[in-house]
Backbone of each chain as ProteinMPNN parsed JSONL, in Angstrom:
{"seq_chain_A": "XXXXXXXXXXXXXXXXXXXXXXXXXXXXXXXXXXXXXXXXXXXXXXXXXXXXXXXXXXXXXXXXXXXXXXXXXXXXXXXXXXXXXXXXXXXXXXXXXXXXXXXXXXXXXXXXXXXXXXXXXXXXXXXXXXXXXXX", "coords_chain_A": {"N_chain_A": [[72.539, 101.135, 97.303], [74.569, 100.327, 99.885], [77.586, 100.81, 101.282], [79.208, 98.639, 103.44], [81.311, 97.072, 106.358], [82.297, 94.496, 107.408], [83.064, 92.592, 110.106], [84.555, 89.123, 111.492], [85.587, 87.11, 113.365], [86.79, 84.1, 113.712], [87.184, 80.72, 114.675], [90.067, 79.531, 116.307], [90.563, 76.846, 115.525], [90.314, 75.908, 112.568], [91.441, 75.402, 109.644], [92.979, 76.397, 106.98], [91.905, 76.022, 104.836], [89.444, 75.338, 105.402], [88.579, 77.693, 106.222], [88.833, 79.756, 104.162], [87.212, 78.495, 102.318], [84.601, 79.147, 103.818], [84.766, 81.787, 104.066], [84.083, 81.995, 101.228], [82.13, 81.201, 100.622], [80.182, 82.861, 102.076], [80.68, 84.958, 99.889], [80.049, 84.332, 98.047], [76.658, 83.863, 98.913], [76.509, 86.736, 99.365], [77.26, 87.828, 96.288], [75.035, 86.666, 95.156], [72.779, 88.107, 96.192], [73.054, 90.241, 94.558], [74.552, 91.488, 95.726], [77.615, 93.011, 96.11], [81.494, 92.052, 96.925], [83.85, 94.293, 98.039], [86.327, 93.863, 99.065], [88.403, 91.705, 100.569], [89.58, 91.022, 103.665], [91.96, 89.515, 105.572], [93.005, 89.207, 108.313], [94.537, 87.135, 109.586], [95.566, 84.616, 112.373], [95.149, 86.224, 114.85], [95.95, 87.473, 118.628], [93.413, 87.191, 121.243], [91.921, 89.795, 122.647], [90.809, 89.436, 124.858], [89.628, 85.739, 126.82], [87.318, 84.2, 124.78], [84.711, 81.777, 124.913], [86.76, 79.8, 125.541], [88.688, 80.392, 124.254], [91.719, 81.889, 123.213], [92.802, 82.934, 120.588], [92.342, 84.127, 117.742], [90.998, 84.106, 114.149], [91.031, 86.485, 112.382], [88.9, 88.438, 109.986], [87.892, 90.313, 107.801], [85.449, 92.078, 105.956], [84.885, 94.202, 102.966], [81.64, 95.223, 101.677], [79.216, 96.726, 99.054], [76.268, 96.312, 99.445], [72.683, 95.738, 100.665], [70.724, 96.035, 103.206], [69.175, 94.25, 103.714], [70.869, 92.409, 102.864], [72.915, 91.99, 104.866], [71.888, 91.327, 106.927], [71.084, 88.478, 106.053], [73.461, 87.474, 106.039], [74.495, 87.807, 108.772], [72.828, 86.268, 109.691], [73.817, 83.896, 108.885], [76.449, 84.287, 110.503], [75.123, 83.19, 112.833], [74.673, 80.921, 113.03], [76.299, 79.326, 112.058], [79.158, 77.322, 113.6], [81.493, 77.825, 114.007], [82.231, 80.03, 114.008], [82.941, 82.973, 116.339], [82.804, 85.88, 116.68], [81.111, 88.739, 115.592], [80.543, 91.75, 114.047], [78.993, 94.283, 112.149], [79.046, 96.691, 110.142], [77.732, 99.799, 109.368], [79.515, 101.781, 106.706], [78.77, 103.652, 105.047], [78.207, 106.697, 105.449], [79.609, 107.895, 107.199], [82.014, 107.641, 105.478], [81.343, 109.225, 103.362], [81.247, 111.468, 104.71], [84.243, 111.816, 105.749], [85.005, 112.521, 103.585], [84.05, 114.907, 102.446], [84.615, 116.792, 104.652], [87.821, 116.135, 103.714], [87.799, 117.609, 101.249], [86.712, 120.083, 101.895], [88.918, 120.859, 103.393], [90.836, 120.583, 101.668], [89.968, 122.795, 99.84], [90.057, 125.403, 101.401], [92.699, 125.41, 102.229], [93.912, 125.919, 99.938], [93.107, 128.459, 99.095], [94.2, 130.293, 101.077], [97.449, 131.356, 101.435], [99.167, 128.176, 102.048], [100.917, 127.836, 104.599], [102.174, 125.846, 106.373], [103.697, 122.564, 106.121], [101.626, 120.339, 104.585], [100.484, 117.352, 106.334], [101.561, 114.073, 104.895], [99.633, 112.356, 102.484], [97.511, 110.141, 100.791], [95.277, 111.929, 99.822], [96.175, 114.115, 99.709], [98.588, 114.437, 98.003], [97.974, 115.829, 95.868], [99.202, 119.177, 94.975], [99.458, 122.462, 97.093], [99.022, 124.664, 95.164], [97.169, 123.997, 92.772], [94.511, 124.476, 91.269], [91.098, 124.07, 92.616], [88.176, 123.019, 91.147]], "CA_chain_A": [[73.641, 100.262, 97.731], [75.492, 100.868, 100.549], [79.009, 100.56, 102.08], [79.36, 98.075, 104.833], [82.076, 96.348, 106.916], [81.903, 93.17, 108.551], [84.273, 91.664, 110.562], [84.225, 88.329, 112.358], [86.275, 86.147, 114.24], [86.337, 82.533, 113.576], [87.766, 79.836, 115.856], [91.865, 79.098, 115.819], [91.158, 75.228, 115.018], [89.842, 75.772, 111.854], [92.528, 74.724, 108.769], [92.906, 77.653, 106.46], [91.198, 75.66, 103.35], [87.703, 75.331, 106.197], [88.691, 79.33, 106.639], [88.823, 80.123, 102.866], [86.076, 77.896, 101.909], [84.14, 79.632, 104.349], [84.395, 83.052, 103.431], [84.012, 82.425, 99.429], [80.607, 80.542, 101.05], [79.932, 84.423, 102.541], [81.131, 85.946, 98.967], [78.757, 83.931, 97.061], [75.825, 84.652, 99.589], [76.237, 88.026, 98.876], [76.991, 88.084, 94.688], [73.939, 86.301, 94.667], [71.639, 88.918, 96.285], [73.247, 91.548, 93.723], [75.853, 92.598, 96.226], [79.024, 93.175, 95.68], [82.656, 92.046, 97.386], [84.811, 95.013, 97.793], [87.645, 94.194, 99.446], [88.507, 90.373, 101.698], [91.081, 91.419, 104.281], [92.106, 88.663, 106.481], [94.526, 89.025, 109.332], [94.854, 85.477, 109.923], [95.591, 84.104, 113.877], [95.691, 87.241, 115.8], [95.407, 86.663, 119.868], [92.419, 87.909, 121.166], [92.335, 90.784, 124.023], [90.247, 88.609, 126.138], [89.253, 84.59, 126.147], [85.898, 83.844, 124.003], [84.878, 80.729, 125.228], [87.724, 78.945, 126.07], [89.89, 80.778, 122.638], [92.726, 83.067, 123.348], [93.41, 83.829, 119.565], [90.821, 83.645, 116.523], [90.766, 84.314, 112.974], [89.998, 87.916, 112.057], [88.073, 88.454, 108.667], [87.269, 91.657, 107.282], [84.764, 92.09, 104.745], [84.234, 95.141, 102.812], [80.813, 95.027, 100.458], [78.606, 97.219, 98.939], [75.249, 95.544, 99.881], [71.727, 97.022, 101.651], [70.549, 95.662, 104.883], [68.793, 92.27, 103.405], [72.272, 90.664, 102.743], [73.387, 91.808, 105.928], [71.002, 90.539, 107.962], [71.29, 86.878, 105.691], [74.681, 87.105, 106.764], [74.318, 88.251, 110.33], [72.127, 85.107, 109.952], [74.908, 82.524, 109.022], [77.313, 83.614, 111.483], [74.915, 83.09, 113.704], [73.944, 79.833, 113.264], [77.997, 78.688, 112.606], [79.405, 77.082, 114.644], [83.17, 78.301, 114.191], [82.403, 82.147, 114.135], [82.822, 83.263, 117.596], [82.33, 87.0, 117.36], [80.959, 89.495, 114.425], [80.199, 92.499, 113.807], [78.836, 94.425, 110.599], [79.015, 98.33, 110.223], [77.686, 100.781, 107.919], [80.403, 103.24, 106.493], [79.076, 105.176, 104.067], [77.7, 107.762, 105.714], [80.87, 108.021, 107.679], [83.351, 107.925, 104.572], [81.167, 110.718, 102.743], [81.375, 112.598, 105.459], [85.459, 112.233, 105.774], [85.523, 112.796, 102.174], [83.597, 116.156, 102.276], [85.89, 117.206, 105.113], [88.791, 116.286, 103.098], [87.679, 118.324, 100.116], [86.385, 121.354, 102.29], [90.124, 121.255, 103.884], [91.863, 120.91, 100.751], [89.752, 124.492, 99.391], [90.811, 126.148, 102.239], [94.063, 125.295, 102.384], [93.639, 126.312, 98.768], [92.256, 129.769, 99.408], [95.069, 130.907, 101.781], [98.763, 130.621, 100.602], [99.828, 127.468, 102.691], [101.971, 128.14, 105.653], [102.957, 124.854, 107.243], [103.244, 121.566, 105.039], [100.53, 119.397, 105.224], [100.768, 115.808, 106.438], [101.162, 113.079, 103.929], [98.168, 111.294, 103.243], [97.142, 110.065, 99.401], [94.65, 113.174, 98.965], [97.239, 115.759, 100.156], [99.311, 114.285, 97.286], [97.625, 117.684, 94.959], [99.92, 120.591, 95.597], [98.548, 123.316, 97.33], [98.785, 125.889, 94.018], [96.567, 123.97, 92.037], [92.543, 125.123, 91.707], [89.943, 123.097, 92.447], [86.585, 123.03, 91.172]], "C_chain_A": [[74.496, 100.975, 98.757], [76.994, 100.343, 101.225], [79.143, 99.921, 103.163], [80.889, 97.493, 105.193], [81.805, 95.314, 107.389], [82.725, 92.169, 109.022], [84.112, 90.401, 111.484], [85.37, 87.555, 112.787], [85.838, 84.839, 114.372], [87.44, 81.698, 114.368], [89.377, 79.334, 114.889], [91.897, 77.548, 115.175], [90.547, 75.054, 113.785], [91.397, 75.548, 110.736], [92.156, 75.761, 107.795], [91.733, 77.49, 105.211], [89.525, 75.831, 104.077], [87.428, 77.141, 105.759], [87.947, 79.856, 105.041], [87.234, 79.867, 102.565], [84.273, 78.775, 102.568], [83.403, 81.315, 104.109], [84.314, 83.324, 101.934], [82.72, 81.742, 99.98], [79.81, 82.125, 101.128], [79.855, 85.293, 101.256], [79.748, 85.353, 98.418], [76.882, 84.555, 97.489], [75.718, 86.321, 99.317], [76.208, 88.663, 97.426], [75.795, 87.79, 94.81], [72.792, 87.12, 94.479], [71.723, 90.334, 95.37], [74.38, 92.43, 95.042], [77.263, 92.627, 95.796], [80.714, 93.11, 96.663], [83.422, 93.697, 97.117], [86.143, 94.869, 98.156], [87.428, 92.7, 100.591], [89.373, 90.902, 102.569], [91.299, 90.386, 105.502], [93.522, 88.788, 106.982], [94.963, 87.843, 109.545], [94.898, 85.172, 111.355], [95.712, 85.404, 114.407], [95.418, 86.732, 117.58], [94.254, 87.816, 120.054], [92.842, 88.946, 122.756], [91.694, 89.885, 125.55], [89.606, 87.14, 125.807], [87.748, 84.839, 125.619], [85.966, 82.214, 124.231], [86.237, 79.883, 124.478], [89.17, 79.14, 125.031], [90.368, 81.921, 123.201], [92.783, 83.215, 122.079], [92.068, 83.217, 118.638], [91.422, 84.187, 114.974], [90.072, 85.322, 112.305], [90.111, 87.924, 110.291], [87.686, 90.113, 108.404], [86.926, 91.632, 106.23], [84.191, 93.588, 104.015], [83.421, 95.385, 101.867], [80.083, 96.369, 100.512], [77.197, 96.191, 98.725], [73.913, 96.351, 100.216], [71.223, 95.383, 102.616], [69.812, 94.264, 104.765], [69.657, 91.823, 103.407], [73.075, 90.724, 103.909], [72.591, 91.2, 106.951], [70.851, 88.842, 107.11], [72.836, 87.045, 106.447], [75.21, 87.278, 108.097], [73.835, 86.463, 110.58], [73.147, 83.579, 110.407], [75.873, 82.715, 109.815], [76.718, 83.337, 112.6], [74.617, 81.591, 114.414], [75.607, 78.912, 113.012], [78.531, 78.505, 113.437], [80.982, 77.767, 115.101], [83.38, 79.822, 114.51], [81.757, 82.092, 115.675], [82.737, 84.968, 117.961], [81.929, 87.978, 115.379], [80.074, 90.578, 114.441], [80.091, 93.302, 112.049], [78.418, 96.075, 111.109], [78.89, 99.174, 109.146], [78.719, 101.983, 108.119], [80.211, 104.128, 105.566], [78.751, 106.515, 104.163], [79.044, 108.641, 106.169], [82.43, 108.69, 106.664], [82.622, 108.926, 103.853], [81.69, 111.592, 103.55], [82.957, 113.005, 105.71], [85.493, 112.735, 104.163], [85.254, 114.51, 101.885], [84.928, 116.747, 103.189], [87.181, 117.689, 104.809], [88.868, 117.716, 101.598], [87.593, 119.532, 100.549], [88.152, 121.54, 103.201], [90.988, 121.771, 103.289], [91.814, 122.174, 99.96], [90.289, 125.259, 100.536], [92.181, 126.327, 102.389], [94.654, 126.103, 101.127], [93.735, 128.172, 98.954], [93.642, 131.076, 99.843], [96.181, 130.411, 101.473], [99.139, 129.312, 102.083], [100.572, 127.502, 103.247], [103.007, 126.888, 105.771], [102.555, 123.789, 106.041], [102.57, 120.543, 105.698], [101.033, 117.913, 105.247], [100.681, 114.893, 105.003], [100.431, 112.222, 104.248], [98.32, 111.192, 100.869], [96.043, 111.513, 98.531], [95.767, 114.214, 99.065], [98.103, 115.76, 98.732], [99.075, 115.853, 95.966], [98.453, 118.781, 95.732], [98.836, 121.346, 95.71], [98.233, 124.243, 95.61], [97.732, 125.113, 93.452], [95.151, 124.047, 92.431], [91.876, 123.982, 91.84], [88.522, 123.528, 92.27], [86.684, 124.451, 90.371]], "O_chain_A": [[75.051, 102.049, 98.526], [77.075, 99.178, 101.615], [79.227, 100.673, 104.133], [81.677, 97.47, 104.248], [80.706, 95.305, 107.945], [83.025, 91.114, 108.463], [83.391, 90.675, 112.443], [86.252, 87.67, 111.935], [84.825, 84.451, 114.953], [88.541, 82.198, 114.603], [89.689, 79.02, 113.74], [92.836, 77.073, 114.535], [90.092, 73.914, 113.689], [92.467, 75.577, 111.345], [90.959, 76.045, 107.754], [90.97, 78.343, 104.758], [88.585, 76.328, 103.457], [86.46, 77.66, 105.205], [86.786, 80.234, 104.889], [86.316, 80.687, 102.562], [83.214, 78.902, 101.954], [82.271, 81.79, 104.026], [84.42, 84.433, 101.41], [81.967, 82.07, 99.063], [78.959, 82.454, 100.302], [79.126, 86.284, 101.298], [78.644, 85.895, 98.414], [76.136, 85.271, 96.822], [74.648, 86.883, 99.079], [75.515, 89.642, 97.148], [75.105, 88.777, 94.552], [72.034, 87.18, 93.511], [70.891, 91.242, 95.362], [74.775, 93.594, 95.115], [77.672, 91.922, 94.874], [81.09, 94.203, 97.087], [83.475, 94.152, 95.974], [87.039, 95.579, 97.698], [86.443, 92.633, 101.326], [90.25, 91.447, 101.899], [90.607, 90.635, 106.489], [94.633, 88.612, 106.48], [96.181, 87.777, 109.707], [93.847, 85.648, 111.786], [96.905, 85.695, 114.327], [94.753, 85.72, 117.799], [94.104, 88.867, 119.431], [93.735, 88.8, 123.591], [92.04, 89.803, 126.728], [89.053, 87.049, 124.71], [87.082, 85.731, 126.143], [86.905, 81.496, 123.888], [86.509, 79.534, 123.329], [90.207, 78.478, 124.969], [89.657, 82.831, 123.626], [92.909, 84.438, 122.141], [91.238, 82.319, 118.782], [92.526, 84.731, 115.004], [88.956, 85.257, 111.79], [91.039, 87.559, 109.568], [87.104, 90.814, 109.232], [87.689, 91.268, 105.334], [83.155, 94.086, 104.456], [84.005, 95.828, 100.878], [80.121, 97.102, 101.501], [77.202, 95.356, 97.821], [73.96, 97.573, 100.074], [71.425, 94.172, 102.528], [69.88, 93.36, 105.598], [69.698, 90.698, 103.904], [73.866, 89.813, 104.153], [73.115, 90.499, 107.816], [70.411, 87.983, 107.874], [73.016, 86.545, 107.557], [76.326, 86.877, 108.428], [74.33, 85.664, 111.375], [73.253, 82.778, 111.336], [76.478, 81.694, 110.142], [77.463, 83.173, 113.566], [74.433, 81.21, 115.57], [75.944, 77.985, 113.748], [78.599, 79.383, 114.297], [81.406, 78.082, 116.213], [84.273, 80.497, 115.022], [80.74, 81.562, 116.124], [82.635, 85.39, 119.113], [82.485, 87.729, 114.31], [78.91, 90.421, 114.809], [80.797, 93.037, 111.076], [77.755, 96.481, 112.063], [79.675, 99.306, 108.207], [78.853, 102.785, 109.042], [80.936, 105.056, 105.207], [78.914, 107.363, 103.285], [79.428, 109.706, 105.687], [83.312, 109.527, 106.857], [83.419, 109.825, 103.587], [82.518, 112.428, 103.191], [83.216, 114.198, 105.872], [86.395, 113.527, 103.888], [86.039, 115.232, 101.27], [85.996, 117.086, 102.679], [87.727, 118.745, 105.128], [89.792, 118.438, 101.225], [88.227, 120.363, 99.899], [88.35, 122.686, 103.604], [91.724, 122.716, 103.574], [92.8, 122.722, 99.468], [91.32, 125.842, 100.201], [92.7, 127.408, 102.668], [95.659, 126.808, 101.215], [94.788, 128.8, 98.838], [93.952, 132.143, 99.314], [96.256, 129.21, 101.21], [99.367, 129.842, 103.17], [101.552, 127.145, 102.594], [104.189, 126.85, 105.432], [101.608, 123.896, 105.262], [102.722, 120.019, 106.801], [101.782, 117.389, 104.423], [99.794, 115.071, 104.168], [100.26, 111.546, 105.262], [98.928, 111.87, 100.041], [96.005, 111.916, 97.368], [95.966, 115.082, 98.216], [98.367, 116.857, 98.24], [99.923, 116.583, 95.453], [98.301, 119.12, 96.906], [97.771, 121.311, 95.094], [97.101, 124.285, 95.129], [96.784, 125.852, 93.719], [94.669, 123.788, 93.533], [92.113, 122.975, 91.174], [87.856, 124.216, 93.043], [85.659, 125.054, 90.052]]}, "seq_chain_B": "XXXXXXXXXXXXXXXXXXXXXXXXXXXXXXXXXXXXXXXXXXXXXXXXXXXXXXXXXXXXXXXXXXXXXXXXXXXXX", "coords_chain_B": {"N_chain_B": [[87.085, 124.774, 144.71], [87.342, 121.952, 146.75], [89.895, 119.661, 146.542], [92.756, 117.072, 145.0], [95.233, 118.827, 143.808], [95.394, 120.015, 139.946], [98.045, 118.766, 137.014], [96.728, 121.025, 134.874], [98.115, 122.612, 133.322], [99.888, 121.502, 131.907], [98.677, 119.825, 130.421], [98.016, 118.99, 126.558], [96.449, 121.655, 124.692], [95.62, 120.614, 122.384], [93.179, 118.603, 119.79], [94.435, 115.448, 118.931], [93.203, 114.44, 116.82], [92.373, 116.328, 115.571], [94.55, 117.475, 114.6], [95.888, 116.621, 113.319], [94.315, 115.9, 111.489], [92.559, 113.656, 111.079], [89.499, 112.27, 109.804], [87.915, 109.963, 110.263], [87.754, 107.785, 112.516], [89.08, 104.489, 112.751], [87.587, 101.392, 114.039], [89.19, 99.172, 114.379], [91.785, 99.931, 114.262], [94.176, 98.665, 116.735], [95.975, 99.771, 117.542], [96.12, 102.475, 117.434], [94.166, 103.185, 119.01], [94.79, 102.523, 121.572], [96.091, 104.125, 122.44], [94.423, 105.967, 124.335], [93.431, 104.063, 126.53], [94.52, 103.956, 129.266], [96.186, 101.684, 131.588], [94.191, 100.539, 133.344], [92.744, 100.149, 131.038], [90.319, 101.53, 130.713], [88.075, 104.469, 129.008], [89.842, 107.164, 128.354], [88.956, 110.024, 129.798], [88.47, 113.715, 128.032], [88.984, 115.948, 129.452], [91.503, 115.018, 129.987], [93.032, 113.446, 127.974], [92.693, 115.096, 125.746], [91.057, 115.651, 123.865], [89.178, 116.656, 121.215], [85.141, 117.516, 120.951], [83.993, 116.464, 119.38], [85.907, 114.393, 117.846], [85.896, 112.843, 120.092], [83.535, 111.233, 120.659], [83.606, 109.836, 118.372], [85.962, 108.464, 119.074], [85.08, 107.329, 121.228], [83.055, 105.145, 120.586], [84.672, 104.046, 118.37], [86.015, 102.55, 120.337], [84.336, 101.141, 121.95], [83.273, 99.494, 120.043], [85.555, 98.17, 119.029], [86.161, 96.778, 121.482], [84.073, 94.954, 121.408], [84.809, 93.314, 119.654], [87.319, 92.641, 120.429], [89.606, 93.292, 120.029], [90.883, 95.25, 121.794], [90.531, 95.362, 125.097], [88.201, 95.05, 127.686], [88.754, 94.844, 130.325], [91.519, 95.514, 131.599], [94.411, 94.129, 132.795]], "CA_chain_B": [[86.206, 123.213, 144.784], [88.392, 120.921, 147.441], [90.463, 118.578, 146.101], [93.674, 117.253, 144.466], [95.62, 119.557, 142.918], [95.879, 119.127, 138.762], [98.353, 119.559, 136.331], [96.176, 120.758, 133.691], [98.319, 123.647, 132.786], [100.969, 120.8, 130.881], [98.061, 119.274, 129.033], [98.101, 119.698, 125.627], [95.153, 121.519, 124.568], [95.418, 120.468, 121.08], [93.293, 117.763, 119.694], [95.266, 114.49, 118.331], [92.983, 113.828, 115.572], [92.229, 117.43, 114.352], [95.716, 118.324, 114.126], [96.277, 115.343, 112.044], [93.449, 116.049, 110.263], [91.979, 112.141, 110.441], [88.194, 112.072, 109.994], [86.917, 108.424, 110.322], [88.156, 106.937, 113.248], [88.795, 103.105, 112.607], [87.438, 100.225, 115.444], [89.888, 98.045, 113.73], [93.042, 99.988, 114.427], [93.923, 98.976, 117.971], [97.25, 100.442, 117.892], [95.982, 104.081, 117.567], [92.757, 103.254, 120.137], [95.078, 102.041, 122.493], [96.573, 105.629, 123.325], [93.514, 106.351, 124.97], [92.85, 103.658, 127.616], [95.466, 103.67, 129.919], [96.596, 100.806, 131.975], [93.191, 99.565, 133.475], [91.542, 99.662, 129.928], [88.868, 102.581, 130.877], [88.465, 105.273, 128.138], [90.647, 108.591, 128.725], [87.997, 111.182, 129.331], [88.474, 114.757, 127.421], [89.668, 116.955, 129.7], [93.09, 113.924, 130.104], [93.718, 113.133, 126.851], [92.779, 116.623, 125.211], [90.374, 115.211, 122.072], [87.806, 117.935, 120.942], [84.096, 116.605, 121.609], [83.178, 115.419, 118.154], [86.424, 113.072, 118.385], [85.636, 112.215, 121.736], [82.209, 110.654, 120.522], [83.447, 109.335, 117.675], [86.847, 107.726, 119.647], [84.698, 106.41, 122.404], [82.496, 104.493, 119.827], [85.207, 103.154, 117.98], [86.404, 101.85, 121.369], [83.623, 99.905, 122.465], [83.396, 98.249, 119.178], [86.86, 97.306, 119.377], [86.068, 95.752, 122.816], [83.044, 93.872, 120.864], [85.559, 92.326, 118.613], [88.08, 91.195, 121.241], [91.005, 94.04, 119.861], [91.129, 96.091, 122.942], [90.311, 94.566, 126.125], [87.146, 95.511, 128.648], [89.492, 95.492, 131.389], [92.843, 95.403, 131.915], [95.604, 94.695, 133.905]], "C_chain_B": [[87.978, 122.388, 145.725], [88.799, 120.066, 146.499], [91.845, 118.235, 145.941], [94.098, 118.132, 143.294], [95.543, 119.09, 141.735], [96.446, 119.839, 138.089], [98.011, 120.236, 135.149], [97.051, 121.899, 133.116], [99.136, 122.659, 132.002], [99.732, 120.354, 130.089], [98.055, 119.999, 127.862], [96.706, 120.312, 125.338], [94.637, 120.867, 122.694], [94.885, 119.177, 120.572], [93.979, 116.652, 118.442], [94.616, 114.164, 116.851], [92.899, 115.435, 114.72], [93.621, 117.919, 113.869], [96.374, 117.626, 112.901], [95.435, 115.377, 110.935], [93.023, 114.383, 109.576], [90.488, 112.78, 110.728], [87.656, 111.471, 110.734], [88.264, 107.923, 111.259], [88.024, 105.184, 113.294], [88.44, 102.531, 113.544], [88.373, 99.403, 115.094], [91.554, 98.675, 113.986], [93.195, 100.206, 115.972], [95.234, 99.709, 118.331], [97.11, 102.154, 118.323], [94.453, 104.339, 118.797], [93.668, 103.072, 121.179], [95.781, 102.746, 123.372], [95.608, 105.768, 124.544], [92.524, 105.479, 125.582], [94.203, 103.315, 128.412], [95.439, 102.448, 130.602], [95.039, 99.674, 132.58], [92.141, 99.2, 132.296], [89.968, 100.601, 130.259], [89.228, 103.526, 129.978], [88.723, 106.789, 128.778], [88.81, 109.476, 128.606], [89.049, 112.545, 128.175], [89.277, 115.142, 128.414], [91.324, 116.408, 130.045], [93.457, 114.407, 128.541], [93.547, 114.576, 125.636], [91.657, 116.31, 124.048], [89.336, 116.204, 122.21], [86.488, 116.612, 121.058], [83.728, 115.81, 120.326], [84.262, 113.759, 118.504], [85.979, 112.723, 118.805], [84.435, 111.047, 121.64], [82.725, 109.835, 119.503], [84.739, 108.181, 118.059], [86.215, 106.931, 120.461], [83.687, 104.875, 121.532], [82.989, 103.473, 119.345], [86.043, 102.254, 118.677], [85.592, 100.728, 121.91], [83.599, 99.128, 121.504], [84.601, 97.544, 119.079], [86.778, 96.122, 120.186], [85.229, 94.596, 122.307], [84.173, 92.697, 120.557], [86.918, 91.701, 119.525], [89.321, 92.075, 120.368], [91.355, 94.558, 120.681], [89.951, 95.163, 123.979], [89.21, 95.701, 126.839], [87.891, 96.043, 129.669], [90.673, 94.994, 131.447], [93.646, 95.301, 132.894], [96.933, 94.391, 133.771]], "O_chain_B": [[89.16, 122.36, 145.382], [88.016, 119.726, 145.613], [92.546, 118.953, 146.655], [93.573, 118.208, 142.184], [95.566, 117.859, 141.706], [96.188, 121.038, 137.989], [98.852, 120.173, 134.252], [96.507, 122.241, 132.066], [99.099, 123.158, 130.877], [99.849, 120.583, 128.885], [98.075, 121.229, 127.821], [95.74, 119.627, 125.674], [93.542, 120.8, 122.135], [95.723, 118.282, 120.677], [94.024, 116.97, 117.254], [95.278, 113.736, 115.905], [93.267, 115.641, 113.564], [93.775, 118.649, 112.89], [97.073, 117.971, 111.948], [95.666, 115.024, 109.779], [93.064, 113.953, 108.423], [90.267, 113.592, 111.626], [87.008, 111.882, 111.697], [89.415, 107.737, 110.865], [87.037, 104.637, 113.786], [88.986, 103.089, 114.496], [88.305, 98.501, 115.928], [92.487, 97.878, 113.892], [92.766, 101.182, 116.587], [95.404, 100.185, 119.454], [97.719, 102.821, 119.158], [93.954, 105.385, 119.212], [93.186, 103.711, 122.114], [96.101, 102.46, 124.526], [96.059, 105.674, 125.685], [91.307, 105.638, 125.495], [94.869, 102.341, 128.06], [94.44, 101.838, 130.223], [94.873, 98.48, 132.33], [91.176, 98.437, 132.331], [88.817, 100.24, 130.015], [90.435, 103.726, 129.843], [87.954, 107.401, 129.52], [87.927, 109.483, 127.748], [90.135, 112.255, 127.672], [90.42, 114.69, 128.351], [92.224, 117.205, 130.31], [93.996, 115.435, 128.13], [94.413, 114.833, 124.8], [91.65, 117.221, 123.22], [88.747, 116.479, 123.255], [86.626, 115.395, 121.181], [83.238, 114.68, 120.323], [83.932, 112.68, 118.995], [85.225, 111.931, 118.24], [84.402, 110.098, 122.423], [82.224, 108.722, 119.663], [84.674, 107.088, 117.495], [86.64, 105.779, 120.556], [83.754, 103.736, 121.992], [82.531, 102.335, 119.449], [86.699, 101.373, 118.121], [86.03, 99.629, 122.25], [83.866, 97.955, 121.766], [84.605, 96.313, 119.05], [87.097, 94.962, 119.926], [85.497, 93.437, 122.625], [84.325, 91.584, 121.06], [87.414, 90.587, 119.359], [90.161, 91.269, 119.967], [92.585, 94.547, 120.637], [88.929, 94.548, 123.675], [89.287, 96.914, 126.644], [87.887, 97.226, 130.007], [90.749, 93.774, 131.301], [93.723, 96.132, 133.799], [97.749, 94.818, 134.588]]}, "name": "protein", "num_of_chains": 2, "seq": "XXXXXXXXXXXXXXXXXXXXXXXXXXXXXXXXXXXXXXXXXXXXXXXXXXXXXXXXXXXXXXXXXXXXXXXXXXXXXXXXXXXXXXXXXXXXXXXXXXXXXXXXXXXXXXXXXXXXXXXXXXXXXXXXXXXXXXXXXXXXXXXXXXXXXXXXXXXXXXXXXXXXXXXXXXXXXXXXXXXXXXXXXXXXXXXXXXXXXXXXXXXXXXXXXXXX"}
């Protein structure tokens, strides 16, 4: 199972209940195949940076599932063949977020290691004081 | 080498994401992509904007997908 994103852009004249309806259409499509919703994130009207036929603003969607590459490609499928989705993209992150995660962990031993000079940025991992051991 | 002079001695050499210590560069945040295309919307090279090379690859990436999605603009004016 892996970590994807998938964001799309659906047309401004849609009525929020089409919108909704729409993306629990997308949720189901994907429970079905054994994937899994992680996270809906909808910006709602944003404008767009440049027109898409004939739309200055759209309907951004963010989808974050754990899935593998069959339910993305069914769902690559349906926005393709919709008529309201005007732009989408789908992105694997898990390779990506291990890899910040290791980072984070190999920062936080180091930081560890050597008494801490300067205070580190706030972030939710930093939240561990330096003194305490890890691992 | 002829040319215009540059000021590279003010650049910073420090890069923006390591000092911050971000990893994963988002395509989705255009606020923090949007440092690094100045006014016509072309991406800052390296030796401008100062980003070490991994950034650099992994900023320019999350720039064009931006552009996919219609958050940051192709071209600008």
């Amino acid at each position: 199972m892996r970590t994807y994103e998938v964001a799309f852009i659906a047309v401004p004249t849609l009525t929020s209940e089409a919108l909704d309806a729409f993306i629990a259409q997308m949720q189901s499509v994907v429970e079905g195949k054994n994937g899994k919703v992680v996270k809906v994130d909808n910006w709602g009207k944003k404008p767009l940076a440049y027109r898409i036929k004939r739309f200055r603003d759209g309907y951004y969607v963010i989808l974050t599932l754990l899935a593998d590459g069959a339910i993305i490609a069914e769902l690559e499928r349906r926005f393709r063949v919709a008529d309201h989705v005007i732009r989408f993209l789908s992105v694997r992150v898990d390779e990506d977020l291990k890899r910040s995660e290791k980072m984070k962990i190999a920062r936080q031993r180091k930081s560890v290691s050597r008494p801490a000079p300067a205070p580190q940025p706030a972030s939710e991992y930093e939240a561990v004081p330096p003194a305490a051991p890890i691992g | 080498m002829p040319g215009p002079k540059r000021f590279s001695v003010k650049r910073k050499r420090v890069c923006k994401f390591c000092a911050e210590k971000i990893s994963y560069i988002d395509f989705k945040d255009g606020k923090l992509l949007s440092h690094f295309i100045p006014e016509r919307g072309k991406i800052l090279p390296r030796r401008i904007s100062g980003v070490c090379s991994v950034h650099q690859r992994q900023l320019s990436q999350a720039i064009k997908r931006a552009r996919h999605m219609a958050i940051l603009p192709f071209v600008a004016d």
